[in-house]
C-alpha positions as CSV (number, residue, x, y, z in Angstrom):
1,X,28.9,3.1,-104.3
2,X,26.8,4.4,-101.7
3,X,24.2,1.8,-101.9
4,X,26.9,-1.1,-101.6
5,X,28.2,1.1,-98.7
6,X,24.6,0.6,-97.4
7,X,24.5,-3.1,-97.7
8,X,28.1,-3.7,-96.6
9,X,26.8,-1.9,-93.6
10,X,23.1,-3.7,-93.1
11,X,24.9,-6.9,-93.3
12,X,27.8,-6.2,-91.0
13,X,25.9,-5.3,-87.9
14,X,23.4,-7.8,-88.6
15,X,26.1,-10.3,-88.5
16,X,27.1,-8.4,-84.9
17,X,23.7,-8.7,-83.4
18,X,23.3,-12.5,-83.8
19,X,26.7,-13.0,-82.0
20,X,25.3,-13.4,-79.0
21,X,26.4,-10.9,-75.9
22,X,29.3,-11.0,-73.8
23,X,28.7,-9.6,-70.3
24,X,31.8,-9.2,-68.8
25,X,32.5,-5.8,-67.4
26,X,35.3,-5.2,-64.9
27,X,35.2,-2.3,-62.5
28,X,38.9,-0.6,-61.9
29,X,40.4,2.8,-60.1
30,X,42.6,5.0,-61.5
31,X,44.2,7.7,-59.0
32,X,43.5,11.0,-59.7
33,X,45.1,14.6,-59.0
34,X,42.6,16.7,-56.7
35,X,43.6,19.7,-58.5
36,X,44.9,19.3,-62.2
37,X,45.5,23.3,-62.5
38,X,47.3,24.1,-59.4
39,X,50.6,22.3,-57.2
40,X,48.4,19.9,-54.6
41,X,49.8,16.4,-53.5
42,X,46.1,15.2,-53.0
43,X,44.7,12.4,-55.0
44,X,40.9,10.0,-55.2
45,X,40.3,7.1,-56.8
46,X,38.2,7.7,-59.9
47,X,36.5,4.4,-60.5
48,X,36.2,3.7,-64.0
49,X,34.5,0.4,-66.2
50,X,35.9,-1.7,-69.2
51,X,34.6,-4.4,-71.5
52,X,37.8,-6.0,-73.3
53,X,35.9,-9.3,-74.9
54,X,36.3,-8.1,-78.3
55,X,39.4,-6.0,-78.3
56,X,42.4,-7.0,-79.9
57,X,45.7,-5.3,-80.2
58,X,45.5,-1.5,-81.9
59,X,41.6,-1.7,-81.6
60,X,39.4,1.3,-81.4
61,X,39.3,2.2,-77.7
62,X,35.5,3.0,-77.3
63,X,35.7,5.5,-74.5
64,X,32.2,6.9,-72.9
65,X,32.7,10.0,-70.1
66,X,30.4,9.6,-67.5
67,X,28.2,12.5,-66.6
68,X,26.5,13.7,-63.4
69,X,25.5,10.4,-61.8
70,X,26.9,6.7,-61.0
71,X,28.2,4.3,-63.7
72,X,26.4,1.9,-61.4
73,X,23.1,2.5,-60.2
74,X,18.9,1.0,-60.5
75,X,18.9,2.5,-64.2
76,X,22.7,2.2,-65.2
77,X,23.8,-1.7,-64.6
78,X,25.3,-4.4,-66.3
79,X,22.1,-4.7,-68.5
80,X,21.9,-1.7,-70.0
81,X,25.0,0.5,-68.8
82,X,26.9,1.8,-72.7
83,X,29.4,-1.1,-72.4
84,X,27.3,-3.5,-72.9
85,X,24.1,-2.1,-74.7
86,X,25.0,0.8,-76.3
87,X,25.8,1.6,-80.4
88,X,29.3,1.6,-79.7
89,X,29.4,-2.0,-78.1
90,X,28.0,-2.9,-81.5
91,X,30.8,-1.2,-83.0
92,X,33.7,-3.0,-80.6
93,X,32.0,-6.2,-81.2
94,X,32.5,-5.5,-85.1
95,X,36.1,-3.7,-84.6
96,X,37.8,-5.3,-82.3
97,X,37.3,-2.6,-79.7
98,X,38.0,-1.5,-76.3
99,X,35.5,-0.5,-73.9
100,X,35.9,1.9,-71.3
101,X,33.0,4.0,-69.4
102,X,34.6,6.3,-67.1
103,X,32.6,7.8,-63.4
104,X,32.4,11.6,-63.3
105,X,34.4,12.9,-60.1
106,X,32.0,13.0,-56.9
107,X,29.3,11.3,-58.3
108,X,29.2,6.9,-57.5
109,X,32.0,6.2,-55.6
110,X,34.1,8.7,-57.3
111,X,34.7,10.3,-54.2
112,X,36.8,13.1,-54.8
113,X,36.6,15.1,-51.0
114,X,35.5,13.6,-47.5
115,X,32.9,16.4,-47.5
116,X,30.6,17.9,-49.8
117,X,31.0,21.4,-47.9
118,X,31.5,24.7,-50.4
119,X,35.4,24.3,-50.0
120,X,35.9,20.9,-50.8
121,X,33.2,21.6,-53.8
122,X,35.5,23.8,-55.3
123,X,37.3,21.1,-57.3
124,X,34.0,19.6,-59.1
125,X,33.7,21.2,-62.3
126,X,33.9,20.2,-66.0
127,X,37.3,21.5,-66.2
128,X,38.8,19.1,-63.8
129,X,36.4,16.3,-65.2
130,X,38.0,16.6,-68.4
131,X,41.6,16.5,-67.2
132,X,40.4,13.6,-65.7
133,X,39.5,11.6,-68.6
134,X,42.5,13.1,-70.4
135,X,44.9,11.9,-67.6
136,X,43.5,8.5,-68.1
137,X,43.8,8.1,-71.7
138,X,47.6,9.4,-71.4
139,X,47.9,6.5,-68.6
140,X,46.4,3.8,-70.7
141,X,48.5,5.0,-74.1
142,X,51.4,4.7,-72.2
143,X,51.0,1.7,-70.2
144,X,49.4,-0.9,-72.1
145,X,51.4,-2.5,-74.6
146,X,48.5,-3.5,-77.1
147,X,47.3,-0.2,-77.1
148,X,50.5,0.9,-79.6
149,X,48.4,2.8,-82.5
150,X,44.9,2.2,-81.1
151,X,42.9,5.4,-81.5
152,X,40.4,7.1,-79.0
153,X,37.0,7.6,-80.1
154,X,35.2,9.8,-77.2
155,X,31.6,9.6,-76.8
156,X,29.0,11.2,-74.3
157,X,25.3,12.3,-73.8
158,X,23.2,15.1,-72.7
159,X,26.2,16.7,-69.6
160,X,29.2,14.8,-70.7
161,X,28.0,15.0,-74.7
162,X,28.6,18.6,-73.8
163,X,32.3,18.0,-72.8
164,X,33.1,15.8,-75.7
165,X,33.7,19.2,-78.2
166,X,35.2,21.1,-75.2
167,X,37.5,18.2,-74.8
168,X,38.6,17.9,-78.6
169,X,39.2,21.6,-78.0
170,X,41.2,21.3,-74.9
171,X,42.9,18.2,-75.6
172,X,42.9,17.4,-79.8
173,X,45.6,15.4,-79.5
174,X,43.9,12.6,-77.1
175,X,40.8,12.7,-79.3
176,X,40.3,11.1,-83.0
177,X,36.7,10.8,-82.9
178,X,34.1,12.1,-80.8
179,X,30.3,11.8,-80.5
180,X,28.0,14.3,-78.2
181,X,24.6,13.2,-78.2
182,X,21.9,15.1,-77.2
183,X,24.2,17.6,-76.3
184,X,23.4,21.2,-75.0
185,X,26.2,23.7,-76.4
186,X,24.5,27.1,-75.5
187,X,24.1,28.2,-71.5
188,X,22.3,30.7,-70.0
189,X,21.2,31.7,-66.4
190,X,17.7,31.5,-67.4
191,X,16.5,28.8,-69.8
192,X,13.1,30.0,-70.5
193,X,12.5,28.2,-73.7
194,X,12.8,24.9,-72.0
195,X,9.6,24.3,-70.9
196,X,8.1,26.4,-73.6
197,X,9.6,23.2,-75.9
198,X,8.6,20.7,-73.6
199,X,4.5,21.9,-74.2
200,X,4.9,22.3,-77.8
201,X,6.0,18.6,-78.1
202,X,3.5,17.6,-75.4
203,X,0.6,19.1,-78.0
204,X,3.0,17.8,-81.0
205,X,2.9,14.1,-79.5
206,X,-0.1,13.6,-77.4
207,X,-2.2,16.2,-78.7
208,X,-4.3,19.7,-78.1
209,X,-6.0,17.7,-75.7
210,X,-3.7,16.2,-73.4
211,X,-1.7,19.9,-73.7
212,X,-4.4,21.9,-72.4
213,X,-5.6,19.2,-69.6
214,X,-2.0,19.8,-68.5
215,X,-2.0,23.6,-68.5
216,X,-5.3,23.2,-67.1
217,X,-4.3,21.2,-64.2
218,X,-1.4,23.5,-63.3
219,X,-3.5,26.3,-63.4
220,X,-5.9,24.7,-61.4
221,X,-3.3,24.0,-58.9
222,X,-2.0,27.5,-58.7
223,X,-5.3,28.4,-58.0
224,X,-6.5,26.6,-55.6
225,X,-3.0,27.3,-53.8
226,X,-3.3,31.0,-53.8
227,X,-6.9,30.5,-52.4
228,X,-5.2,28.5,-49.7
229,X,-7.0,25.5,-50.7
230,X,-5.3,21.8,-50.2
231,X,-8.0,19.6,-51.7
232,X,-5.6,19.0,-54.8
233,X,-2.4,17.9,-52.3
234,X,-4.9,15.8,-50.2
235,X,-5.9,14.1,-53.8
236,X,-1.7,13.6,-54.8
237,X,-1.0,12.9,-51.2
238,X,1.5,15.3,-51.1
239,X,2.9,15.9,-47.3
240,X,5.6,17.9,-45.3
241,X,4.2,21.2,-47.4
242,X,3.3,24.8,-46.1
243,X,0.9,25.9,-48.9
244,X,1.8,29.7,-47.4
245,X,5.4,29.3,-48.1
246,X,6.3,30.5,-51.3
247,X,9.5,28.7,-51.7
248,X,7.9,25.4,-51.2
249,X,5.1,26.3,-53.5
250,X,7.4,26.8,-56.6
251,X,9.4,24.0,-55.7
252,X,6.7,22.2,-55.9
253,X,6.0,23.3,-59.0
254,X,9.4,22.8,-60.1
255,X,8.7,19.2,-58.9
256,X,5.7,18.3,-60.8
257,X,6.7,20.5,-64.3
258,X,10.2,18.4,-64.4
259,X,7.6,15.2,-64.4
260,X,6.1,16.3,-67.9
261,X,9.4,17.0,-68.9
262,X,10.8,13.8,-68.1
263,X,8.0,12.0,-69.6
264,X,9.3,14.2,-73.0
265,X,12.4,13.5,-73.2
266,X,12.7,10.1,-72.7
267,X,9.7,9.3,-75.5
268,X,6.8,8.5,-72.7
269,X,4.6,11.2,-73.0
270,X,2.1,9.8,-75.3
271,X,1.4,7.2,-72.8
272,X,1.9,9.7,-69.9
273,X,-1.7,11.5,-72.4
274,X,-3.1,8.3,-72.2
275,X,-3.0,7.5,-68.8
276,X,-3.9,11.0,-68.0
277,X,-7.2,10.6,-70.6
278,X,-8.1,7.7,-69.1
279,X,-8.1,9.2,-65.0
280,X,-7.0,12.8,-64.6
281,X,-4.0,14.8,-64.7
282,X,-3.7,14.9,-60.2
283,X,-4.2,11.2,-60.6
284,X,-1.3,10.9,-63.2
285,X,1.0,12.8,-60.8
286,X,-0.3,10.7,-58.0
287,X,1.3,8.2,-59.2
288,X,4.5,9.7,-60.7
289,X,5.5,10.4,-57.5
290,X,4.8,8.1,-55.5
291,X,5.7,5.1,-57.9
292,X,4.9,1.9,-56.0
293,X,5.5,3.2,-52.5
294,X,2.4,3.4,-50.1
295,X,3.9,6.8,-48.5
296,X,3.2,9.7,-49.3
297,X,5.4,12.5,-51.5
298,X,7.5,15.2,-49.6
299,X,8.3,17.6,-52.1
300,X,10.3,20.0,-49.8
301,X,13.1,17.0,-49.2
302,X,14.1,17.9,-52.6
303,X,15.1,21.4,-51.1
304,X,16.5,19.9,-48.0
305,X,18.9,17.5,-49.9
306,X,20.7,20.3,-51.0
307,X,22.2,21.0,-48.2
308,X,23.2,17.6,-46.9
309,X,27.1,17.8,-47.0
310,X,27.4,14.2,-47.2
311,X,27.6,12.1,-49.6
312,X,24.8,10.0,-50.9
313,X,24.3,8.0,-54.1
314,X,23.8,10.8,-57.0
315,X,23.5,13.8,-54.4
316,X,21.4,16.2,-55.7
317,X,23.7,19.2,-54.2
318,X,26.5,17.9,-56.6
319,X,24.7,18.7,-60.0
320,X,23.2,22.0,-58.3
321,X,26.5,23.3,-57.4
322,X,27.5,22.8,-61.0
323,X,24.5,24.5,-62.3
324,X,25.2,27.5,-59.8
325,X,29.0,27.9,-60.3
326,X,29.0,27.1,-64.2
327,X,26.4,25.5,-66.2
328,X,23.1,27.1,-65.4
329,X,20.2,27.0,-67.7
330,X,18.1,26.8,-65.1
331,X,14.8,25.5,-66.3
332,X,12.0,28.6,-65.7
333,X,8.4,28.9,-66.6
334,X,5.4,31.2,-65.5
335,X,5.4,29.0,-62.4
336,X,9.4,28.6,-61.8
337,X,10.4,32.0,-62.2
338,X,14.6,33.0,-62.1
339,X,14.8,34.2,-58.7
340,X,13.3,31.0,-57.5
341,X,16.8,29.2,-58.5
342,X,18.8,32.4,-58.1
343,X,18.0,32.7,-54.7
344,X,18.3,28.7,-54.2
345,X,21.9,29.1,-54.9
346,X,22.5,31.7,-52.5
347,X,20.7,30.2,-49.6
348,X,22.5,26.5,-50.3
349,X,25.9,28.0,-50.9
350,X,26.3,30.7,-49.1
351,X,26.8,34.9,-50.7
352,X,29.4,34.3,-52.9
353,X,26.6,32.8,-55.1
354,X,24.8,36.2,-56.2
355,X,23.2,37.2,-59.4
356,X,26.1,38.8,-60.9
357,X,28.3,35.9,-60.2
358,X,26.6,33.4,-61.6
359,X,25.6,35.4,-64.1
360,X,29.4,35.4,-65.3
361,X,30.2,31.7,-64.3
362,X,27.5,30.9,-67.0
363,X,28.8,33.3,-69.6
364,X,32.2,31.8,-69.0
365,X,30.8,28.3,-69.8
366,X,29.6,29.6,-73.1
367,X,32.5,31.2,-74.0
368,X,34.3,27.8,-74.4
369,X,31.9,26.7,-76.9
370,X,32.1,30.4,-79.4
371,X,35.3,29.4,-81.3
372,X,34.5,25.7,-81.8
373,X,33.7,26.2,-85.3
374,X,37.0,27.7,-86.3
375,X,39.2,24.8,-84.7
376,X,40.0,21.3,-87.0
377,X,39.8,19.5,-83.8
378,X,35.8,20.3,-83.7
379,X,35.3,18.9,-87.6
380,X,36.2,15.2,-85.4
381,X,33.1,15.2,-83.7
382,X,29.4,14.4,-84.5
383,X,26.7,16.2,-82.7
384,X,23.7,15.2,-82.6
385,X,20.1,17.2,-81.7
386,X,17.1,14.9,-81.6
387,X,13.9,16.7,-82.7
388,X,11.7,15.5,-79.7
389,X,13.9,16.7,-77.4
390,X,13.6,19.7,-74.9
391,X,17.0,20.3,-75.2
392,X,16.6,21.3,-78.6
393,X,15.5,24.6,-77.2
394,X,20.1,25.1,-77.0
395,X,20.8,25.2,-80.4
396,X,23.3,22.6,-81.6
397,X,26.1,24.2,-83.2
398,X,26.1,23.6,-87.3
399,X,29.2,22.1,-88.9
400,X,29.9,19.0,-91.6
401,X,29.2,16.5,-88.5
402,X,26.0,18.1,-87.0
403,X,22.7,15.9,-87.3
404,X,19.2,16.8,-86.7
405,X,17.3,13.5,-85.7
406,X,13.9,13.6,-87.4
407,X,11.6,12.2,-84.7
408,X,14.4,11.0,-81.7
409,X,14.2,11.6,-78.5
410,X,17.3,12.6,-75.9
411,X,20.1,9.9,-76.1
412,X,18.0,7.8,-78.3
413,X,20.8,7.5,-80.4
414,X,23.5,5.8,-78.5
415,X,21.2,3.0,-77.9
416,X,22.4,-0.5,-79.8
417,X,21.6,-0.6,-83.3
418,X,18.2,-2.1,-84.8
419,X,16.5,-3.2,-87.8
420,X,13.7,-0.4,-86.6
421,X,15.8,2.5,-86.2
422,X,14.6,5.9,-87.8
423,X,15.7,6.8,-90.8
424,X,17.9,9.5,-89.5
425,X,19.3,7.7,-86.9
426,X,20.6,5.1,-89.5
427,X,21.7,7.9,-91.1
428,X,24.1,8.9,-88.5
429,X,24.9,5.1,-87.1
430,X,26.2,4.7,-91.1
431,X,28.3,7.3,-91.3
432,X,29.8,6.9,-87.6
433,X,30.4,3.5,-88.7
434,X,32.2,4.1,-91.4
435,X,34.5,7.0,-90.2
436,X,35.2,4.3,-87.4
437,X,36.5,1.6,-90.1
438,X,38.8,4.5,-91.2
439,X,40.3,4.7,-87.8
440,X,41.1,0.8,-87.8
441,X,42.6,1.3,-91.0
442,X,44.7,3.9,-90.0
443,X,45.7,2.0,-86.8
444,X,46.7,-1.4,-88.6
445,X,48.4,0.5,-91.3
């Protein structure tokens, strides 16, 4: 049985991917409540995205959370946005599904608050997010006709792959199937074990000796920065930087660590050994930072962004001011140390933000996520943690719908199904598949 299972699967999204691909997305704005916990008249737009080409009455609505950036930006467009290339437009294609991709409030043109001052901020949090994706499943349920006995399979990644289980928590009766990829479900203040990940799966992937000419060049750097030598910025052509201020020397090193990091969790760092093998590892970051661009890299505008109270396109002082009010697993290392971010918070937003404050923000945050095993609502959702992944360093929490992704990197699994796919990943893709058919079958029945 589950060999023809297998086949009936193979043959099925085979038959999907030679369709041919519709393209037509349609951007729309929903109006939101402000304040979903409290009496306030105020409302903003949430812009939201859907796909309809395949759906047909009581189909699957498809329904991906947006997380802390744009639904529409260089990396997210019509090409490649989750409506369009994604595992679950494969599985609307085959169902008949509805696809929506919904903007996190603040972030795009989401714009909850005329300012991005500490007061307005108040109302970005994961919380309100969630009330606002639940607010516009209620809306569509009870507004659109064809949507009689569709059902609501929620997906996310990474940030909103976190709120997918907090969601099925919060709201189990808007959710029949969810999906959190890549998904952190532990926080902490200090997420020491991040980085310590990210170099084992640098010496994992590109090997002992592309690890140590990395440790190597970071030591090299701290060295030559404590002996107030610039010869290494000169070389990156790294400007606007006091080598005698502390802050910007961390920062810096916050900078150029998150690089490696990147280059990690999105499955480039054997190339990112290769190019480093081939010239040297302040070469590499040359050019990691300044891309194509003939200018050179300010690494302190990174600190100075956080306090620009207006908006601009994926504001840095958004995703910070979640990270200091709730979230936190702030990314440390013998070079980033605690008080570096601790101390970030407090000078960007002001003395409310002190250790012991944040401290129990954070510890809130986790509390949300200690119960989930004991809840039916939790048994809906798959989580996933891909092994190449930093991220792993948060333990995934275990249950009947948790899978370990033998040799994946973050996210990797949302992406469109292929003929190549690993071995876990098919895995998962099979049995999301067919807990999806089950959902039609319910909805037609």
């Amino acid at each position: 049985m589950y060999n023809n299972r297998l086949v009936l699967y193979y043959l099925s999204i085979f038959i999907v991917c030679i369709q041919g691909s519709e393209e037509t997305v349609e951007f729309r704005w929903f109006e939101q409540k402000l304040d979903h916990f409290h009496k306030d008249s105020r409302t903003f737009k949430m812009r939201y995205m859907v796909k309809e080409d395949y759906f047909k009455p009581n189909g699957t609505i498809f329904f991906f959370m947006g997380g802390e950036g744009t639904i529409l930006s260089d990396t997210t467009n019509t090409s490649n946005i989750m409506l369009t290339k994604s595992y679950i437009n494969d599985l609307a294609k085959r169902y008949g599904g509805y696809l929506i991709h919904s903007e996190h409030r603040y972030y795009g043109e989401s714009k909850a608050t005329k300012s991005l001052n500490l007061k307005s901020l108040k109302y970005l949090s994961t919380p309100q997010a969630m009330a606002d994706v639940a607010a516009l499943i209620r809306f569509l349920k009870a507004n659109t006709t064809y949507f009689g006995e569709s059902k609501v399979f929620l997906v996310g990644g990474s940030y909103s792959g976190l709120m997918v289980p907090w969601f099925a928590k919060l709201y189990p009766q808007l959710i029949d199937l969810g999906w959190g990829s890549s998904a952190p479900l532990q926080f902490k203040t200090d997420l020491k074990e991040f980085y310590a990940r990210v170099f084992q799966l640098v010496q994992q992937i590109g090997g002992k000796k592309c690890h140590d000419q990395i440790v190597e060049g970071f030591k090299s750097l701290k060295s030559d920065l404590n002996n107030h030598t610039t010869t290494k910025l000169i070389e990156m052509n790294i400007c606007g930087f006091d080598h005698t201020n502390n802050v910007h020397v961390i920062n810096l090193f916050e900078r150029l660590t998150k690089v490696i990091g990147s280059e990690v969790q999105y499955g480039n760092i054997q190339k990112a050994c290769d190019d480093i093998s081939k010239s040297s590892f302040t070469s590499y970051l040359k050019k990691q930072l300044e891309g194509n661009s003939s200018e050179c890299y300010d690494s302190v505008s990174s600190l100075k962004s956080l306090k620009d109270v207006e908006y601009t396109t994926d504001s840095a002082r958004l995703w910070f001011y979640q990270c200091c009010s709730q979230l936190g697993n702030f990314q440390t290392s013998e070079y980033i140390p605690i008080d570096f971010w601790l101390d970030l918070c407090f000078d960007v937003f002001g003395n409310r933000f002190f250790e012991c404050y944040i401290n129990r923000k954070v510890k809130n945050t986790d509390r949300n996520f200690k119960d989930l095993d004991n809840r039916e609502s939790f048994r809906k959702v798959f989580l996933t943690q891909p092994e190449l992944d930093a991220w792993s360093a948060t333990k995934v929490r275990k249950h009947n719908r948790t899978y370990i992704l033998e040799g994946a990197t973050h996210c990797e699994d949302l992406q469109p199904w292929k003929e190549n796919d690993k071995p876990s990943i098919n895995a998962l893709k099979m049995d999301i598949d067919f807990e999806v058919q089950k959902l039609q079958t319910k909805a037609y029945n």
